[in-house]
C-alpha positions as CSV (number, residue, x, y, z in Angstrom):
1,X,16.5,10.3,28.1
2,X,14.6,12.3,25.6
3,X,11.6,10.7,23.7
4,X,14.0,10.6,20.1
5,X,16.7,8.9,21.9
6,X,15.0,5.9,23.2
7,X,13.7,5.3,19.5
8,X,16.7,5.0,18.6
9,X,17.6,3.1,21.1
10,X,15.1,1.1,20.5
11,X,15.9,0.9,16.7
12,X,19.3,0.1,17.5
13,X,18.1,-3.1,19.7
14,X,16.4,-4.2,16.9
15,X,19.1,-4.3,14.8
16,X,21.6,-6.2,16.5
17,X,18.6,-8.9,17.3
18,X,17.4,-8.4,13.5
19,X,18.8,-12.5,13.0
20,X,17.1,-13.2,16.2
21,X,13.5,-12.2,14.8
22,X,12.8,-8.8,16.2
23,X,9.5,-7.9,15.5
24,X,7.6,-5.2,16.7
25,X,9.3,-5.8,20.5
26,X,7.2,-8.5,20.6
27,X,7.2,-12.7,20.3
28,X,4.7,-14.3,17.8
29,X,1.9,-15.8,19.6
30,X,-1.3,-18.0,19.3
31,X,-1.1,-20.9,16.2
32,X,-1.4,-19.1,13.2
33,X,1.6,-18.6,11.2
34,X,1.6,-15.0,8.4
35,X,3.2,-15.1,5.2
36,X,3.4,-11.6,4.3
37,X,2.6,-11.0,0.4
38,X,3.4,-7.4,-1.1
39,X,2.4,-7.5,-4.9
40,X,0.9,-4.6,-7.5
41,X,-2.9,-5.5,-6.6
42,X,-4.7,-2.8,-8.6
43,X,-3.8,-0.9,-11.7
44,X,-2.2,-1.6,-14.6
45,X,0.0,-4.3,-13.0
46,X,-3.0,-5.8,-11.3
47,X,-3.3,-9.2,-13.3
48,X,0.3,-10.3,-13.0
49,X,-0.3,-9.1,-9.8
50,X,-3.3,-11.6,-8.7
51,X,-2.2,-14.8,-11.1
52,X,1.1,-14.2,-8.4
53,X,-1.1,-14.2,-5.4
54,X,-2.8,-17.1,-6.9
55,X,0.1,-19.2,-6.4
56,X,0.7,-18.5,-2.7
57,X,-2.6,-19.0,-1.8
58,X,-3.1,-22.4,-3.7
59,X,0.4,-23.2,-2.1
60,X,-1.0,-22.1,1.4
61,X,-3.9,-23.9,1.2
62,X,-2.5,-27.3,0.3
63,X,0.0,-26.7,3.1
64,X,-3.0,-26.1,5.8
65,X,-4.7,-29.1,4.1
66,X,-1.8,-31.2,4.6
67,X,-1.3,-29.8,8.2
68,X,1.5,-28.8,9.9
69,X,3.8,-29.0,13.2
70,X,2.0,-28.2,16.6
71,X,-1.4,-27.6,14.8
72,X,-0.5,-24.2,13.6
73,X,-2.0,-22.4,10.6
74,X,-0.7,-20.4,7.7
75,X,-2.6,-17.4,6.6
76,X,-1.7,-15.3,3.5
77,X,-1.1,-11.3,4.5
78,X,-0.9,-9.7,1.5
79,X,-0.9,-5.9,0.6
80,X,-0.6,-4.1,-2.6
81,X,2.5,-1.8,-4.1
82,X,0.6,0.0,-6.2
83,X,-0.6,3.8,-6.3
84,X,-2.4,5.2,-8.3
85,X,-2.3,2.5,-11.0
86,X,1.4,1.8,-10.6
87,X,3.9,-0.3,-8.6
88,X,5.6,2.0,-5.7
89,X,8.9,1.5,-3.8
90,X,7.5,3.8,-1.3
91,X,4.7,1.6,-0.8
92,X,6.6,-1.0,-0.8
93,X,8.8,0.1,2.0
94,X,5.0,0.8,4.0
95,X,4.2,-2.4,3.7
96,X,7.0,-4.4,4.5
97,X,7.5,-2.5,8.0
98,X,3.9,-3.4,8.0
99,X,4.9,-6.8,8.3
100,X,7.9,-6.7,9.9
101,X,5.7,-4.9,13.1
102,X,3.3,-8.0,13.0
103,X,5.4,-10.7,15.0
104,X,3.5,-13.5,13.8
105,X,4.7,-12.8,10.0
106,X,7.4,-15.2,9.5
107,X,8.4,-14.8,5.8
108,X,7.6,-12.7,3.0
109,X,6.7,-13.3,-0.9
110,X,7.4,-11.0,-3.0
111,X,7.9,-8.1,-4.5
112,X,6.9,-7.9,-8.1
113,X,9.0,-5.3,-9.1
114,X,12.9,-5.0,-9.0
115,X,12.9,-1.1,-8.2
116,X,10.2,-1.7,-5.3
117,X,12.7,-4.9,-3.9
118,X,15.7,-2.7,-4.2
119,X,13.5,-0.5,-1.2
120,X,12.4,-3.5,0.6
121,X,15.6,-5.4,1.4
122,X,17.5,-2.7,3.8
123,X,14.1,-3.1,5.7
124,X,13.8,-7.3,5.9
125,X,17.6,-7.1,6.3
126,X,17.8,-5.5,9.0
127,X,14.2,-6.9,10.6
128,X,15.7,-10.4,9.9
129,X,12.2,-11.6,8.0
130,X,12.9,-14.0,5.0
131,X,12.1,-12.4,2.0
132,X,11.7,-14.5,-1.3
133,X,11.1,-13.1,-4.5
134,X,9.6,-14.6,-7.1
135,X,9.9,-12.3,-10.1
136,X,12.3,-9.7,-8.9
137,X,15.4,-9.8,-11.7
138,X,17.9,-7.1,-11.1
139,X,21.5,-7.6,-10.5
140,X,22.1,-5.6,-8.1
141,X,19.5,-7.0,-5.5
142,X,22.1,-10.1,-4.6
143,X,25.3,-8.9,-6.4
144,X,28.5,-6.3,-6.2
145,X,28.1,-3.4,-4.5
146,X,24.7,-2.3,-5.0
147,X,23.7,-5.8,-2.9
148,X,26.2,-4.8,0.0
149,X,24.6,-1.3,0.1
150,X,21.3,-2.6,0.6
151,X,22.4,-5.0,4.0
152,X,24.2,-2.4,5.5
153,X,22.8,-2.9,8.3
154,X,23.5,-6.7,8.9
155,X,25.9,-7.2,6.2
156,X,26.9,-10.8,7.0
157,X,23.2,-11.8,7.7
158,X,21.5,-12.6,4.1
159,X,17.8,-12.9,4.7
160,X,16.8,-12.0,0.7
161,X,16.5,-15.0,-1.7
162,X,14.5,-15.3,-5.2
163,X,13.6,-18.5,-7.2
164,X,13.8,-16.3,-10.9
165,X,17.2,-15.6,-12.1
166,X,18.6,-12.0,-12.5
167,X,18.2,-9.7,-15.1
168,X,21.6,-9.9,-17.2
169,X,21.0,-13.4,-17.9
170,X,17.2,-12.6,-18.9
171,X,18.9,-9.6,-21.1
172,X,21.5,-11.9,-22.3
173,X,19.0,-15.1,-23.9
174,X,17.0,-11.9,-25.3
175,X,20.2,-10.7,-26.9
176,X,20.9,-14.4,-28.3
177,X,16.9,-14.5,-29.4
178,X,17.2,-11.2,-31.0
179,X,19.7,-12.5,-33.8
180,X,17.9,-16.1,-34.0
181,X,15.7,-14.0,-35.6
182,X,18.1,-12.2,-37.8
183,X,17.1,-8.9,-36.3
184,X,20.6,-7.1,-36.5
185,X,19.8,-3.6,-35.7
186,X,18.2,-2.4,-32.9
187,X,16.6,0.5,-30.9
188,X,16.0,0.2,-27.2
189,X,13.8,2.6,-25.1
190,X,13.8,2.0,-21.2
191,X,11.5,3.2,-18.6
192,X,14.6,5.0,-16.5
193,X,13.8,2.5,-13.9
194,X,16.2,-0.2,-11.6
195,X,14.9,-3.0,-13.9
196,X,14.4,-1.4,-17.2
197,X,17.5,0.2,-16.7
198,X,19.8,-3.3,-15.9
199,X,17.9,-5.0,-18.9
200,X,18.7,-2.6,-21.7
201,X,22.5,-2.5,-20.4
202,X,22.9,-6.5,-20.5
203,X,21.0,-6.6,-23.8
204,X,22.8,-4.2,-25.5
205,X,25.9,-5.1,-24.4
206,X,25.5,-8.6,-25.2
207,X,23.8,-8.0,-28.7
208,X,26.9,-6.2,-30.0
209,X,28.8,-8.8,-29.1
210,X,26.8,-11.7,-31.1
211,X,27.6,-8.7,-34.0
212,X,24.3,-7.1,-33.5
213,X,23.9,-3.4,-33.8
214,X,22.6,-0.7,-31.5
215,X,20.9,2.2,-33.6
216,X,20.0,4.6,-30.8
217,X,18.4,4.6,-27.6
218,X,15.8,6.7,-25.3
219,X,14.6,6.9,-21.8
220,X,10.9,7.5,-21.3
221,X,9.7,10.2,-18.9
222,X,7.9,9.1,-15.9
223,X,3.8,8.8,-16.2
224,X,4.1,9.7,-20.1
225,X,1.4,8.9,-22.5
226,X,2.4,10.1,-26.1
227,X,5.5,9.1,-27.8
228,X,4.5,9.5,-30.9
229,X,7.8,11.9,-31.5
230,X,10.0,9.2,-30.5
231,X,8.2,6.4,-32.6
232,X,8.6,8.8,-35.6
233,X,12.6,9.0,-34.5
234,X,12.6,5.5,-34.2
235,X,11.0,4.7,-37.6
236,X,13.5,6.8,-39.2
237,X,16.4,4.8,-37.8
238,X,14.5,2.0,-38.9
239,X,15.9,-0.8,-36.9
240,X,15.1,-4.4,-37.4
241,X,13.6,-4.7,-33.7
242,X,13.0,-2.0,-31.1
243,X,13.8,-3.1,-27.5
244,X,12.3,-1.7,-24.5
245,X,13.2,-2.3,-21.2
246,X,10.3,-1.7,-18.6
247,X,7.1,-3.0,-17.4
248,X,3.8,-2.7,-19.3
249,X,2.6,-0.1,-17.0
250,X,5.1,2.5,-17.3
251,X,4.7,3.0,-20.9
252,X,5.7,-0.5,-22.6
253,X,1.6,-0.8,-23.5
254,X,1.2,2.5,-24.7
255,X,4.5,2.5,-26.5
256,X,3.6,-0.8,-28.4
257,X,0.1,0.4,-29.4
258,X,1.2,3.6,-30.8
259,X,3.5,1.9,-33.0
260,X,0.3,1.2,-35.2
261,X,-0.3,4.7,-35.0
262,X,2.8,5.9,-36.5
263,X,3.5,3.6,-39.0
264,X,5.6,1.1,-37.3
265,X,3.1,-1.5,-36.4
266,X,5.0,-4.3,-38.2
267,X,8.5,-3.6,-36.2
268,X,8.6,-6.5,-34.0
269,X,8.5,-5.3,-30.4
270,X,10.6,-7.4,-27.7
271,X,11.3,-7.0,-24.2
272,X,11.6,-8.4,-20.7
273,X,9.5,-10.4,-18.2
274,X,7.8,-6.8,-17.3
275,X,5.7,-7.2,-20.1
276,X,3.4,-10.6,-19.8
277,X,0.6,-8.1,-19.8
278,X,1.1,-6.2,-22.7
279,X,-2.1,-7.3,-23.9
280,X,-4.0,-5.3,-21.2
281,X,-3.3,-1.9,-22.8
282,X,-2.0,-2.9,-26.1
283,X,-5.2,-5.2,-26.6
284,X,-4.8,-7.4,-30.7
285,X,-1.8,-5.0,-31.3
286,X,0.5,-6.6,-28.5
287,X,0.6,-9.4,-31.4
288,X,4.0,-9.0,-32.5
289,X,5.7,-8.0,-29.5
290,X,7.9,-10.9,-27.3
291,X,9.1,-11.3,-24.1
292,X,11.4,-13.1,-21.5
293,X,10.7,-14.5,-18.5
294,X,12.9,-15.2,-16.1
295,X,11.6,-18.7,-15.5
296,X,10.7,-22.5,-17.2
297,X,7.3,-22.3,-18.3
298,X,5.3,-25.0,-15.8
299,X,2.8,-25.7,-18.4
300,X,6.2,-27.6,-20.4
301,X,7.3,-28.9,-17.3
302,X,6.5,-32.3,-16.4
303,X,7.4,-31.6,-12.5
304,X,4.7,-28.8,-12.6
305,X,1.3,-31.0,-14.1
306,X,0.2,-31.5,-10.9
307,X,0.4,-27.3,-10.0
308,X,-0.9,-26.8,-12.9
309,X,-3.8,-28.6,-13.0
310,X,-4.8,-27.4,-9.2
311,X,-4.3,-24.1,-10.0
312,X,-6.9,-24.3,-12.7
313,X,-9.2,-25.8,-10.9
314,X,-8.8,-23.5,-7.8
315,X,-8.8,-20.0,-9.6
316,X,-10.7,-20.9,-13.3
317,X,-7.9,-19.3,-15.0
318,X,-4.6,-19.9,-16.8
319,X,-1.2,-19.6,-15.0
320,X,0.0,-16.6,-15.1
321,X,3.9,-15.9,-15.5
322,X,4.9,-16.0,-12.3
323,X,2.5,-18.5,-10.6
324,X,4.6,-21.1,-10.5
325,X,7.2,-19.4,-8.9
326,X,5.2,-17.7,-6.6
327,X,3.8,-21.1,-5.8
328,X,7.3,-22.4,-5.3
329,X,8.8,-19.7,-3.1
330,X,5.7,-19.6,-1.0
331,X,6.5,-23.8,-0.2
332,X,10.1,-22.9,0.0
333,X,8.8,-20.6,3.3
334,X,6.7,-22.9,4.6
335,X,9.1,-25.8,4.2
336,X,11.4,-23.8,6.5
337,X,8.4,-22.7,9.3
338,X,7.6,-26.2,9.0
339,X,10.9,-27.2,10.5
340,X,11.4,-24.6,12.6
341,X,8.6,-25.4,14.4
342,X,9.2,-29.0,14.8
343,X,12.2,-28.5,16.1
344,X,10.7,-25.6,18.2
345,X,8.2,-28.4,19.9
346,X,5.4,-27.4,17.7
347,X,5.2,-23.9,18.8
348,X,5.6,-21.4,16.6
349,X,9.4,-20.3,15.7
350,X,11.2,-17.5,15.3
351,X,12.1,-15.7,12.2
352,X,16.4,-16.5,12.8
353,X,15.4,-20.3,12.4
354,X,12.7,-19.6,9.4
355,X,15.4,-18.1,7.9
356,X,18.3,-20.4,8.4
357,X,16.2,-23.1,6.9
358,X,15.4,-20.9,3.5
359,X,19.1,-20.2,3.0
360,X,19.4,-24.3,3.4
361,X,16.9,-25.2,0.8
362,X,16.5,-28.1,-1.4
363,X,13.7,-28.7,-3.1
364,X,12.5,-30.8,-5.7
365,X,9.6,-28.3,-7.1
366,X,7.1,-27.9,-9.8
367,X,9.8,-26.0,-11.4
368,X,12.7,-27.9,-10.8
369,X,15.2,-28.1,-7.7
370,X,15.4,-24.8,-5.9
371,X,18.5,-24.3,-4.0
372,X,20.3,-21.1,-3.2
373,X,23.7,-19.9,-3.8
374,X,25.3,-17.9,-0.9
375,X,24.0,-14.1,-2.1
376,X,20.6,-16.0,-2.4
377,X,19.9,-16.4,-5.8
378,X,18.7,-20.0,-7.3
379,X,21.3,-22.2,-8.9
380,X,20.6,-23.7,-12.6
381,X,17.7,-20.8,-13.9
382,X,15.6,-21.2,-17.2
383,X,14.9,-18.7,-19.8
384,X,11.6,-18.7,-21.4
385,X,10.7,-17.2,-24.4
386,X,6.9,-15.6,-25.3
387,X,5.2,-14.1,-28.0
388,X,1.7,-12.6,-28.5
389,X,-0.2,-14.0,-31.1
390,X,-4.5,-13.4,-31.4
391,X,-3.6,-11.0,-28.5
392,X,-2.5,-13.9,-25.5
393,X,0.8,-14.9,-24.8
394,X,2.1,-17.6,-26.7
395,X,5.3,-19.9,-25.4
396,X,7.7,-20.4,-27.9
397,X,11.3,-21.6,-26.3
398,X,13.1,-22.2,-23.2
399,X,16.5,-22.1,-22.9
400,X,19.0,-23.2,-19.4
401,X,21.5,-20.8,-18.7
């Protein structure tokens, strides 16, 4: 048999024991347990990126302080999605077979980004690895067609879960915001990506039906840094809002500080839960500019004090936006190793259990109780509602949807 054919062979094998925790040919070994972590860790994304990280590493730490079955230790694997500034699916994809290579990495955080998921899952799919996003918000990840597509390979085996909620409720409370406000005209620009892309669809959709109304819309082109020609076209449609789908790094900074520089600095500036760190590029002139996240805001959350305040303490900095959740999907992994192992006599267990007990969570968290419907996605999600005001995020609502 030719060289090509046994690794395929070899690739097939894998796949039909994906469920059975295939890893690299080989079984985990030795007592220390690896949560893989793939997060934008330099760039423009880099601070959501790290306040993210913060919160499986306080949640990892408290976990080996506590102890666990059989003596065995966690230790946080984590890699970074970005290049050259920006958050890559390709990367992405490097990393997570990165991972799924390493036997002793049971479970995954992340990603960050919806587009960079959207490459991941076909890979922990068909590896069998738990995956569990804490940020990711796109539709299509866990639902219709798109979600069947992406575990193609072991369609009836789920193994991709996220604590947020998905992007056309996020796009939805936006839309309901929006006209709170009385802003009944809009423009939306996107960033012609899987998330920006989803956003602008539900929130449009959704605003015209409250009886708000669309004035135009625009795609921005990838790595773009003028759009002073399309602020000028905006300010002559003079809309009451302008709505951008998209992160901060692929142009949602740049686009809100050049509203200042074409005479639109007053236009209020609103988007998604891609933009917590507008204030990185946009610096004062992010004031004015809101956002969504798709997730309760622990600081308001009486469940989440006690993260809260440990989190400070550990990293001498605020909470990020998705901390919290980070924080809480991280436990929601270690909850299952933790009884996969005991039930595995304390040695380490195999990914087909780790993932068995993810899929059955339910667990009173710093941010509520985290259980998972059957395409993965958490039942009961928040809303929360941000604004920048002296140039930091300000909370200003949260809403169940």
């Amino acid at each position: 048999m030719q060289l090509h054919s046994v690794l395929r062979a070899a690739a097939i094998a894998c796949a039909v024991l994906a469920t059975a925790g295939c890893g690299g040919g080989t079984a985990p070994s030795g007592t220390t347990v690896k949560i893989g972590v793939d997060l934008p860790l330099s760039g423009a994304d880099a601070s959501v990126g790290q306040s993210t990280l913060n919160g499986v590493i306080l949640a990892v730490e408290q976990a080996n302080a506590k102890g666990l079955p059989g003596g065995l230790k966690l230790e946080v694997y984590q890699l970074d999605d970005a290049v050259q500034g920006v958050h890559n699916p390709g990367q992405g994809v490097a990393n997570v077979r990165t991972f799924v290579s390493d036997p002793n990495v049971l479970a995954m955080v992340g990603p960050y980004n919806s587009n960079v998921a959207k490459a991941e899952i076909p890979i922990t799919n068909e590896a069998g690895l738990a995956q569990i996003g804490p940020s990711v918000v796109a539709d299509g990840l866990t639902i219709g067609p798109d979600a069947t597509q992406l575990r193609r390979t072991n369609p009836t085996a789920n193994t991709f879960f996220r604590v947020c909620t998905i992007n056309s409720r996020q796009g939805s409370a936006a839309a309901a915001f929006a006209k709170q406000f009385g802003w009944n005209t809009a423009y939306m620009v996107d960033d012609n990506e899987t998330y920006g892309l989803d956003l602008t669809s539900v929130f449009s959709t959704d605003y015209q039906k409250l009886g708000g109304k669309i004035l135009g819309s625009d795609h921005l082109a990838p790595n773009a840094q003028d759009f002073k020609a399309l602020l000028l076209k905006i300010a002559a449609a003079k809309p009451a809002v302008l709505y951008y789908g998209g992160v901060t790094s692929t142009g949602g900074g740049l686009l809100r500080k050049q509203m200042f520089d074409t005479g639109i600095g007053a236009m209020p500036f609103m988007g998604g839960d891609g933009i917590p760190d507008l204030n990185t590029v946009a610096g004062k002139d992010a004031d004015g500019a809101y956002y969504t996240i798709a997730a309760p805001n622990a600081e308001k959350l009486p469940s989440a004090q006690a993260f809260v305040k440990a989190y400070v303490a550990r990293f001498h900095a605020p909470v990020g936006a998705y901390s919290a959740n980070a924080y809480v999907a991280t436990q929601v992994a270690i909850d299952a190793i933790a009884a996969a192992a005991t039930a595995n006599k304390g040695a380490i267990p195999d990914r087909a259990s780790v993932v068995k007990g993810v899929a059955a969570t339910d667990l009173q968290s710093a941010i509520g109780r985290v259980r998972f419907d059957a395409a993965g996605d958490i039942r009961n999600p928040v809303i929360s509602l941000y604004g920048f005001k002296n140039g930091q995020p300000s909370f200003i609502k949260q809403i169940s949807i």
